[in-house]
PyMOL Python script that loads the backbone (N, CA, C, O; Angstrom):
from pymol import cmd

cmd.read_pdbstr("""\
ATOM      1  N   UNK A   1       0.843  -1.176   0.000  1.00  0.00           N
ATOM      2  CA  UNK A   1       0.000   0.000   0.000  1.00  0.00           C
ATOM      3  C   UNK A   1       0.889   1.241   0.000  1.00  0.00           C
ATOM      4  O   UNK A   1       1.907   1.289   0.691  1.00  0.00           O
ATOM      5  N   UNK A   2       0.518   2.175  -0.732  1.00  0.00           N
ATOM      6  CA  UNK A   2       1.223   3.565  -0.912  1.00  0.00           C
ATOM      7  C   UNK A   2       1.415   4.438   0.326  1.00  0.00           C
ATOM      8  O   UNK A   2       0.571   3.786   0.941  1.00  0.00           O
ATOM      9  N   UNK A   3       1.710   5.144   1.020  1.00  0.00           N
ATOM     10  CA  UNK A   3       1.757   5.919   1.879  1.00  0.00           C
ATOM     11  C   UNK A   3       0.680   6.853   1.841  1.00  0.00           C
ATOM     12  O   UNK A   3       0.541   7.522   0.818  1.00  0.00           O
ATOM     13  N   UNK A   4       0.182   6.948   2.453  1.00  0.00           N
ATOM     14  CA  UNK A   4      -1.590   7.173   2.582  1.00  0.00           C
ATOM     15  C   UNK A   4      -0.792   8.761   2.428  1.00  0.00           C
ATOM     16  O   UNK A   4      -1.091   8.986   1.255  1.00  0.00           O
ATOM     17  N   UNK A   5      -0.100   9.799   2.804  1.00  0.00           N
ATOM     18  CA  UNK A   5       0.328  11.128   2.700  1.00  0.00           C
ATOM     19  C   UNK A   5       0.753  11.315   1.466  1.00  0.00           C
ATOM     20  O   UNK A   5       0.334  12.415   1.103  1.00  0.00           O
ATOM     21  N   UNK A   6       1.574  10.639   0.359  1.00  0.00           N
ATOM     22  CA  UNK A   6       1.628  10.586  -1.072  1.00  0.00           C
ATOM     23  C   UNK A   6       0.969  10.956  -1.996  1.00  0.00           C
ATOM     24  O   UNK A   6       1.381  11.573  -2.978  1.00  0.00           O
ATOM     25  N   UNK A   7      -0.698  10.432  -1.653  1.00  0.00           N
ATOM     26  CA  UNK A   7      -1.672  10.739  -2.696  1.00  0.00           C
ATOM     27  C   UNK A   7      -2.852  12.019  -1.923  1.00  0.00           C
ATOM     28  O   UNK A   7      -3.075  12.361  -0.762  1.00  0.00           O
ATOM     29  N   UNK A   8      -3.291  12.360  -3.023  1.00  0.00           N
ATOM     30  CA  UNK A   8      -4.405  13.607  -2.756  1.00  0.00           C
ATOM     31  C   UNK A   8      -5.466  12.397  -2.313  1.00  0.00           C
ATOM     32  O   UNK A   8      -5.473  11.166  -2.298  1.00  0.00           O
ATOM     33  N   UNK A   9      -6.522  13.696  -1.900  1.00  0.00           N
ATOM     34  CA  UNK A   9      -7.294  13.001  -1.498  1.00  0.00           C
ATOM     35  C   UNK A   9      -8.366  12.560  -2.264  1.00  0.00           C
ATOM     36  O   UNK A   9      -9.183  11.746  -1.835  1.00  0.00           O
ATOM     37  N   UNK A  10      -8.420  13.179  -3.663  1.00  0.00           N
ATOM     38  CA  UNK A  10      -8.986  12.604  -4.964  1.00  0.00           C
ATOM     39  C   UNK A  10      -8.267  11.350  -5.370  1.00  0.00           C
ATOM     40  O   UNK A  10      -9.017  10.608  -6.004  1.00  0.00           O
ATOM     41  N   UNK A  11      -7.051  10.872  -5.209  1.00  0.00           N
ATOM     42  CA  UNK A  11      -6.213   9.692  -5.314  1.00  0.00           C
ATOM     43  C   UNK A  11      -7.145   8.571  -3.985  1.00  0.00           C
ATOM     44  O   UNK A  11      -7.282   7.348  -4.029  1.00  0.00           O
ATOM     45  N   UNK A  12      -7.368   9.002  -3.509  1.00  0.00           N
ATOM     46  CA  UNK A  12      -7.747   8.117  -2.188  1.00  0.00           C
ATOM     47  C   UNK A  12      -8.511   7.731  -2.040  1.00  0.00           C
ATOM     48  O   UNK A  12      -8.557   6.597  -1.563  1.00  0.00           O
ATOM     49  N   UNK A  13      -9.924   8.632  -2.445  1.00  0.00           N
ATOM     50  CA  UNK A  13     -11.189   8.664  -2.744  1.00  0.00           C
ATOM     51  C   UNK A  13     -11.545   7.432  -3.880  1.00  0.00           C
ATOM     52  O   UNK A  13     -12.474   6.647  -3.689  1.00  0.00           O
ATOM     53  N   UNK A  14     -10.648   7.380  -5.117  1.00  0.00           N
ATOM     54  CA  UNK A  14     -10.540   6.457  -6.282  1.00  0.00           C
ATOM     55  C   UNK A  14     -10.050   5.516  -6.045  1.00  0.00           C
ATOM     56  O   UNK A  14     -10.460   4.712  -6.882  1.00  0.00           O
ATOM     57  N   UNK A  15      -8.823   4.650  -4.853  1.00  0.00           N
ATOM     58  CA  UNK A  15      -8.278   4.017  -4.628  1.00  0.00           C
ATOM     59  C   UNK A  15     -10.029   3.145  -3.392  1.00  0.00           C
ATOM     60  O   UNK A  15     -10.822   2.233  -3.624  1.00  0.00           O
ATOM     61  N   UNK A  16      -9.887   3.866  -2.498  1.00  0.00           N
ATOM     62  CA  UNK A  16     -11.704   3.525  -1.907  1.00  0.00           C
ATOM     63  C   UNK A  16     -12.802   2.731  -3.055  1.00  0.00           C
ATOM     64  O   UNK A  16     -13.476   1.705  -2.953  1.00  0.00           O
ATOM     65  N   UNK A  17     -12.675   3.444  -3.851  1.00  0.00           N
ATOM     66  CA  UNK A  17     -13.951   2.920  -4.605  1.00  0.00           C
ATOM     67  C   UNK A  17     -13.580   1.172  -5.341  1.00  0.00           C
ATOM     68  O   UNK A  17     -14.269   0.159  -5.467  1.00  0.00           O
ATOM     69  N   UNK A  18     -12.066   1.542  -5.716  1.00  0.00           N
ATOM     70  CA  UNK A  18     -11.653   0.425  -6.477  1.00  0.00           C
ATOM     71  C   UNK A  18     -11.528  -0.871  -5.102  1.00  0.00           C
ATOM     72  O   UNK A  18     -11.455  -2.084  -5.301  1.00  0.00           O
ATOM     73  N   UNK A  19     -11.531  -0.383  -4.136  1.00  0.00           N
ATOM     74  CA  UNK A  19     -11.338  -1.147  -2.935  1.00  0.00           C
ATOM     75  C   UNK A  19     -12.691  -2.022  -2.953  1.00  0.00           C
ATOM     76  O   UNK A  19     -12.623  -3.248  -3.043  1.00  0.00           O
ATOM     77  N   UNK A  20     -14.192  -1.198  -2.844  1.00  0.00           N
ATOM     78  CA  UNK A  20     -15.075  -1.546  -2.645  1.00  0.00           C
ATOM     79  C   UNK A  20     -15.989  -2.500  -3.538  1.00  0.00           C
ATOM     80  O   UNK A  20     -16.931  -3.221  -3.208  1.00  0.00           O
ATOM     81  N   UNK A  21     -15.228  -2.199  -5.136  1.00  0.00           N
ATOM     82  CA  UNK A  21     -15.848  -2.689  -5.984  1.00  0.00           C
ATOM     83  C   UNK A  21     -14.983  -4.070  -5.981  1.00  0.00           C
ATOM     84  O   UNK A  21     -15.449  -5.039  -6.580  1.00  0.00           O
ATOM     85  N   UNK A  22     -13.804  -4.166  -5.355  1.00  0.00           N
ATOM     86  CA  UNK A  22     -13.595  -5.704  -5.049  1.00  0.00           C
ATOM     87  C   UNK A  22     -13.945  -6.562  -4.372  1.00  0.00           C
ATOM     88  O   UNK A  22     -13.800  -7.770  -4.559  1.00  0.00           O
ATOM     89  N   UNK A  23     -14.593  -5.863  -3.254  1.00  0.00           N
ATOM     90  CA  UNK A  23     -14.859  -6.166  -2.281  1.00  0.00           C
ATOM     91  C   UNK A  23     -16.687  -6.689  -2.366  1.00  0.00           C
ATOM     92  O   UNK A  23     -17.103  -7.578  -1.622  1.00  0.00           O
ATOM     93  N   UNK A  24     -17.360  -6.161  -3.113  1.00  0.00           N
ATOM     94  CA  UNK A  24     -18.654  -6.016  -3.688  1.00  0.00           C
ATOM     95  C   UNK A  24     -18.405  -7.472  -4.052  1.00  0.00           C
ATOM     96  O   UNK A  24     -18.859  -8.435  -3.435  1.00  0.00           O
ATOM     97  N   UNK A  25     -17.621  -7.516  -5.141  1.00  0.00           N
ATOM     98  CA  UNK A  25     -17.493  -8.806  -6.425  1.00  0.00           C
ATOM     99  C   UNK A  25     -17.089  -9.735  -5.508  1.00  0.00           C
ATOM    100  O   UNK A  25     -16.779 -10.655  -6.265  1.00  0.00           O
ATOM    101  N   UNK A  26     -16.874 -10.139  -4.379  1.00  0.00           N
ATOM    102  CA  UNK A  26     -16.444 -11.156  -3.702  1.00  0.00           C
ATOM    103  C   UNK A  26     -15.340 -12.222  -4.321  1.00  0.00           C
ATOM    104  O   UNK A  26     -14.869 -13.193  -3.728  1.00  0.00           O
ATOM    105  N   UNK A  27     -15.049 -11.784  -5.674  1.00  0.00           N
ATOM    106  CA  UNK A  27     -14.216 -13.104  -6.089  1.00  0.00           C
ATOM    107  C   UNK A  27     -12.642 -13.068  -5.536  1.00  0.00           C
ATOM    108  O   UNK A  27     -11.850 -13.931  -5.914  1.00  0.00           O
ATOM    109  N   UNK A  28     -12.260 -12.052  -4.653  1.00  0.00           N
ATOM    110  CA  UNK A  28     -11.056 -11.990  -3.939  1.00  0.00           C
ATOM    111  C   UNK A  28     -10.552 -13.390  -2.635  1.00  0.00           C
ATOM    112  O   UNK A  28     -11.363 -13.952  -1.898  1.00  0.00           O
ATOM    113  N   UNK A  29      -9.358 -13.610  -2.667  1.00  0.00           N
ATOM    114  CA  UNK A  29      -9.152 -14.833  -1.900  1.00  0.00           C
ATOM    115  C   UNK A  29      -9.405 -13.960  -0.407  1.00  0.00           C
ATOM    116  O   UNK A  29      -9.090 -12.805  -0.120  1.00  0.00           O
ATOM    117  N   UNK A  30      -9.970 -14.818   0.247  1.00  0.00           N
ATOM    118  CA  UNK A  30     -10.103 -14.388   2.066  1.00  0.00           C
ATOM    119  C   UNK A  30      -8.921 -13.632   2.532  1.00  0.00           C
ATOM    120  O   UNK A  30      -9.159 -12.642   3.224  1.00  0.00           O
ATOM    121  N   UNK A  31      -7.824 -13.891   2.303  1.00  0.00           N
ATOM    122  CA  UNK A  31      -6.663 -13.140   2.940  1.00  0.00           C
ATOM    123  C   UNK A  31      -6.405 -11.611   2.334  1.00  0.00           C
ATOM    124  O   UNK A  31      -6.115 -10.598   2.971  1.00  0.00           O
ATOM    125  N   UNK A  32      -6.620 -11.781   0.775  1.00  0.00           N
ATOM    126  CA  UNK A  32      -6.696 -10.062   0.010  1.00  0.00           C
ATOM    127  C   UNK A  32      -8.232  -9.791   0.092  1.00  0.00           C
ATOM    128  O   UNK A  32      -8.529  -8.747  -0.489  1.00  0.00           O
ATOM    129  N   UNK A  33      -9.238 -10.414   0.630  1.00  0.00           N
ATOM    130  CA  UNK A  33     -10.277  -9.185   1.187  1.00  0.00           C
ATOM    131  C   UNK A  33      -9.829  -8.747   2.256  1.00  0.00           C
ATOM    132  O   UNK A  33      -9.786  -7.517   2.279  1.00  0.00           O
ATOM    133  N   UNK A  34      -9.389  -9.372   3.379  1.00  0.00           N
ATOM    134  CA  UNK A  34      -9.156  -8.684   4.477  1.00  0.00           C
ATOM    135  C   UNK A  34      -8.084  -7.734   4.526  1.00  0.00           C
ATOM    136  O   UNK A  34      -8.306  -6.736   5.212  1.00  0.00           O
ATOM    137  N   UNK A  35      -7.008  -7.813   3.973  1.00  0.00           N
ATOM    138  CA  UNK A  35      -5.926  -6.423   3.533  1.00  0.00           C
ATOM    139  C   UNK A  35      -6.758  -5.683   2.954  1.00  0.00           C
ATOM    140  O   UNK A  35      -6.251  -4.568   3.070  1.00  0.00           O
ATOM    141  N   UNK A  36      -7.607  -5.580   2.462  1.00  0.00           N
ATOM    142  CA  UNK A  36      -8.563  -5.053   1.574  1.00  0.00           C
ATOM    143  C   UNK A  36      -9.212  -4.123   2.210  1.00  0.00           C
ATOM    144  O   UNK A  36      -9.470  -2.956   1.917  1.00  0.00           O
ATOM    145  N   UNK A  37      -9.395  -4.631   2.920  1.00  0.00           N
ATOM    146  CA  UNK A  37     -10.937  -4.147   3.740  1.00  0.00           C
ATOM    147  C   UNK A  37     -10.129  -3.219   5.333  1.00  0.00           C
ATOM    148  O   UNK A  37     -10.642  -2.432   6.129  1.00  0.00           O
ATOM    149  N   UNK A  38      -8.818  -3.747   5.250  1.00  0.00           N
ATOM    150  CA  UNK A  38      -8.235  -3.134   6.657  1.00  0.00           C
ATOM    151  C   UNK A  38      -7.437  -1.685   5.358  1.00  0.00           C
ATOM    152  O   UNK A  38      -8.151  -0.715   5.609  1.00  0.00           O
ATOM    153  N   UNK A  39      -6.623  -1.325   4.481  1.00  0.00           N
ATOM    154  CA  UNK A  39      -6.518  -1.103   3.681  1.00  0.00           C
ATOM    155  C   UNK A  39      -7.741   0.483   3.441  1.00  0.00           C
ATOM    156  O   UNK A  39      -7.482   1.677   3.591  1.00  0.00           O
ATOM    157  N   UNK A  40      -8.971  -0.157   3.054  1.00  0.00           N
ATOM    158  CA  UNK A  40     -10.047   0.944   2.911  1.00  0.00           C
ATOM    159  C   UNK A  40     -10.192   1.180   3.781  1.00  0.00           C
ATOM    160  O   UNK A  40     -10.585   2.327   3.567  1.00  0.00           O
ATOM    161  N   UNK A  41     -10.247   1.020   5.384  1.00  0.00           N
ATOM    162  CA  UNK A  41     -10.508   1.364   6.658  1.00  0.00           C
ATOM    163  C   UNK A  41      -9.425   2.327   6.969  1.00  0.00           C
ATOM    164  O   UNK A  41      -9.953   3.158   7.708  1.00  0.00           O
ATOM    165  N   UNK A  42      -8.348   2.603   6.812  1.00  0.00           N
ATOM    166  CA  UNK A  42      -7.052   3.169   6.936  1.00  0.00           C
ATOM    167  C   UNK A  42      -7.403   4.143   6.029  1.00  0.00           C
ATOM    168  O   UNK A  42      -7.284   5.228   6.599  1.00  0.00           O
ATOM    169  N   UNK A  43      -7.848   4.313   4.677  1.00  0.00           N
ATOM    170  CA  UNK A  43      -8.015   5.416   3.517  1.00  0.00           C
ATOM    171  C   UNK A  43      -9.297   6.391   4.068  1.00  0.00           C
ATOM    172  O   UNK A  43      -9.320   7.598   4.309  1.00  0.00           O
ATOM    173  N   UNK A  44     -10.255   5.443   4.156  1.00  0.00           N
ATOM    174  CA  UNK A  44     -11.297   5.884   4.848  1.00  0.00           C
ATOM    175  C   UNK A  44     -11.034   7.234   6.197  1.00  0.00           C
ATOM    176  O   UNK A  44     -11.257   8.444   6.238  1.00  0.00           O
ATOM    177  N   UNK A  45     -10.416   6.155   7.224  1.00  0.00           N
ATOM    178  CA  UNK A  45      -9.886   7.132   8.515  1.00  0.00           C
ATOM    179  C   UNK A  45      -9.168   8.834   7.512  1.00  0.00           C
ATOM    180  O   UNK A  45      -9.338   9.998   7.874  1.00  0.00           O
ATOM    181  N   UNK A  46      -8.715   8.543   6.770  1.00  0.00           N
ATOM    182  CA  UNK A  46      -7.540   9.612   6.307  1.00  0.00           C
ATOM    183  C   UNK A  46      -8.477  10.490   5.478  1.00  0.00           C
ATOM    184  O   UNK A  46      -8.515  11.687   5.762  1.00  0.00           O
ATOM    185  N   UNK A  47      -9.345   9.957   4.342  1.00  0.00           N
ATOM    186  CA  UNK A  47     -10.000  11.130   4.039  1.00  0.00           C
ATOM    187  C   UNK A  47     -11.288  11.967   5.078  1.00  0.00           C
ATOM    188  O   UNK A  47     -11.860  13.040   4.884  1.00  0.00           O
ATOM    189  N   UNK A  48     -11.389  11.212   5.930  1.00  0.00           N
ATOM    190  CA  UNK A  48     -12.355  12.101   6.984  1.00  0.00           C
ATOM    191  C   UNK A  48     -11.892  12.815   7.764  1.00  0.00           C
ATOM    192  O   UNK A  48     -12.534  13.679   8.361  1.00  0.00           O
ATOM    193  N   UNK A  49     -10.411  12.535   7.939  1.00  0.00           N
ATOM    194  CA  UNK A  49      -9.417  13.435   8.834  1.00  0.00           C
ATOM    195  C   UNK A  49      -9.809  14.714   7.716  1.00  0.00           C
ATOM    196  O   UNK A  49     -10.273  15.823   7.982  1.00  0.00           O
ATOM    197  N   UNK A  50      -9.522  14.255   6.664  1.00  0.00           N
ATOM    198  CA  UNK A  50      -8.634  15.355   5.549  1.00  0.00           C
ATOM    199  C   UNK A  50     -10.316  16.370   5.431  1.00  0.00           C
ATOM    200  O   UNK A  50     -10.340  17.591   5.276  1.00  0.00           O
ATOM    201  N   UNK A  51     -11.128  15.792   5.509  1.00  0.00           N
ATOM    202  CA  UNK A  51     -13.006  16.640   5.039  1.00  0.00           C
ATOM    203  C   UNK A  51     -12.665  17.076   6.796  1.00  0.00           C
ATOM    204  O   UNK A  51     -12.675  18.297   6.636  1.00  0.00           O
ATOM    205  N   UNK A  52     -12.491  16.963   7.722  1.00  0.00           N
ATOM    206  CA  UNK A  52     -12.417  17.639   8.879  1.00  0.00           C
ATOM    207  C   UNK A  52     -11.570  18.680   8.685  1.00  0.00           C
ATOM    208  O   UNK A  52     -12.271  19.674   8.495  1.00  0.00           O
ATOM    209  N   UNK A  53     -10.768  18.874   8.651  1.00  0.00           N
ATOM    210  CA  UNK A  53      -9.391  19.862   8.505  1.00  0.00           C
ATOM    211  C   UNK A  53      -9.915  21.003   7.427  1.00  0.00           C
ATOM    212  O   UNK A  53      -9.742  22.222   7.440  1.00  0.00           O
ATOM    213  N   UNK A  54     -10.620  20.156   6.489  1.00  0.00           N
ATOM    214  CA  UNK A  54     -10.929  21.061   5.335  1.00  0.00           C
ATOM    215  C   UNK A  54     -12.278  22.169   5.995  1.00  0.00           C
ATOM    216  O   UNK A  54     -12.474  23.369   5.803  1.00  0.00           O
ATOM    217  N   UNK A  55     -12.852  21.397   6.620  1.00  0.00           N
ATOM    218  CA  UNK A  55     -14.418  21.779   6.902  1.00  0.00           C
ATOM    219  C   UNK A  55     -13.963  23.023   8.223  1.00  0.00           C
ATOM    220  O   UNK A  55     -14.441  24.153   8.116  1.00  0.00           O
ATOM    221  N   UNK A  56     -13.083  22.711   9.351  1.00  0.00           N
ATOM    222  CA  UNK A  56     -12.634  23.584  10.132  1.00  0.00           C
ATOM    223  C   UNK A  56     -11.624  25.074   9.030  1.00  0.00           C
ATOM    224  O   UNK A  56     -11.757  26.294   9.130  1.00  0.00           O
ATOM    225  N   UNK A  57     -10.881  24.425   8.274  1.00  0.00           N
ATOM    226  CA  UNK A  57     -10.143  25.836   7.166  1.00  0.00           C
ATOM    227  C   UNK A  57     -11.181  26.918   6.709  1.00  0.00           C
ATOM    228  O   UNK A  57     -11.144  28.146   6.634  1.00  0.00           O
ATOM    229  N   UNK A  58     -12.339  25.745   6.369  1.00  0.00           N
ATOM    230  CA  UNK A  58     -13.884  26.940   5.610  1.00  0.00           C
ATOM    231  C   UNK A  58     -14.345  27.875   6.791  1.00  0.00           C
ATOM    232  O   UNK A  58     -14.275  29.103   6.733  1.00  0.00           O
ATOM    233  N   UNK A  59     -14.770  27.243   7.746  1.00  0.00           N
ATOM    234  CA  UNK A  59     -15.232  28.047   9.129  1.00  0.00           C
ATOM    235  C   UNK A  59     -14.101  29.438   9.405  1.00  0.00           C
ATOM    236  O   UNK A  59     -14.197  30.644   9.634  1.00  0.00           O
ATOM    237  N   UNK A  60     -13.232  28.617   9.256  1.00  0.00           N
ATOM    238  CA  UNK A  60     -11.909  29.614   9.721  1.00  0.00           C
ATOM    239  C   UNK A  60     -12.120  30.818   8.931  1.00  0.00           C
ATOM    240  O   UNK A  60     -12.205  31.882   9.544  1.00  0.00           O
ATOM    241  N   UNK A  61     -12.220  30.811   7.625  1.00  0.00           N
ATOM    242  CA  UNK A  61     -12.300  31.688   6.321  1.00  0.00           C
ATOM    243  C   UNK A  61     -13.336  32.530   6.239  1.00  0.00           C
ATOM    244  O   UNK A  61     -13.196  33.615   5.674  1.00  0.00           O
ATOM    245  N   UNK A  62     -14.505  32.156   6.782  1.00  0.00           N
ATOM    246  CA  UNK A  62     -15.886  32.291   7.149  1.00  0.00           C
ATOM    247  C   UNK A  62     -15.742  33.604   8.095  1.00  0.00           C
ATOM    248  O   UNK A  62     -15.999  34.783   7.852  1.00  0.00           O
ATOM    249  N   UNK A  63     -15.240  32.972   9.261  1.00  0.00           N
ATOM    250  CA  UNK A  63     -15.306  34.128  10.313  1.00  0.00           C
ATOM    251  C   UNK A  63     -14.742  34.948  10.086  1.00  0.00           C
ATOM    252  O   UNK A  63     -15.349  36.002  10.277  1.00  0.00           O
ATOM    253  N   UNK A  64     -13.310  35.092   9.562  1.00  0.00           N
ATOM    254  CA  UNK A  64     -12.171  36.294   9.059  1.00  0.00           C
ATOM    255  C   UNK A  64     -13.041  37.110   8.014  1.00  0.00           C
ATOM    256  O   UNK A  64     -12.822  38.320   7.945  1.00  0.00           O
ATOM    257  N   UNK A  65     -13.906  36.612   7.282  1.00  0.00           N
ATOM    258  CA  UNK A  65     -14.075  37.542   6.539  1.00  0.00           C
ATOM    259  C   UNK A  65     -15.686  38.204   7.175  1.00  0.00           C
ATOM    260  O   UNK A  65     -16.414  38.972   6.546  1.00  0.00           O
ATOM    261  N   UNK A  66     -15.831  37.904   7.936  1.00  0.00           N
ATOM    262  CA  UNK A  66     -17.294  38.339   8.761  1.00  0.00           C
ATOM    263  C   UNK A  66     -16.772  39.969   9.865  1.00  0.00           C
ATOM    264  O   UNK A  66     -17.607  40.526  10.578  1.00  0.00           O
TER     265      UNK A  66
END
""", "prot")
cmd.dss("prot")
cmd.show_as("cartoon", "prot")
cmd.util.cbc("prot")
cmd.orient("prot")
C-alpha cells in the first residue's frame, strides 16, 4: 500500500472505490479481502481526517471575513 500522505485526497477517494468494488465482487481470496478491507478502513480514517481539517479551514475563512 502507498503511503496514505503521497496521494491527494482525490487519489484516495478512487483508490476507496476500487477497494469496494472488489470487495462487492467477492471473487477476492479471504486473505486479500481482508488487507482489503483493513486497507479501505485506513483510507477511509484519512479522508475524513482530511473533510475535517478542510471543513474547520472553511469556518476559519468564514469568520475572518465576517
Amino acid at each position: 500500500m502507498t503511503d496514505l500522505n503521497n496521494l491527494s485526497f482525490e487519489e484516495q477517494m478512487q483508490r476507496l472505490e476500487q477497494i469496494v468494488e472488489i470487495l462487492d465482487d467477492g471473487e477476492a481470496a479471504l486473505d486479500e479481502m481482508l488487507a482489503l478491507y483493513e486497507e479501505g478502513m485506513k483510507r477511509s480514517q484519512y479522508c475524513r481526517e482530511y473533510l475535517e481539517k478542510a471543513e474547520q479551514k472553511v469556518t476559519l475563512i468564514q469568520n475572518a471575513a465576517s
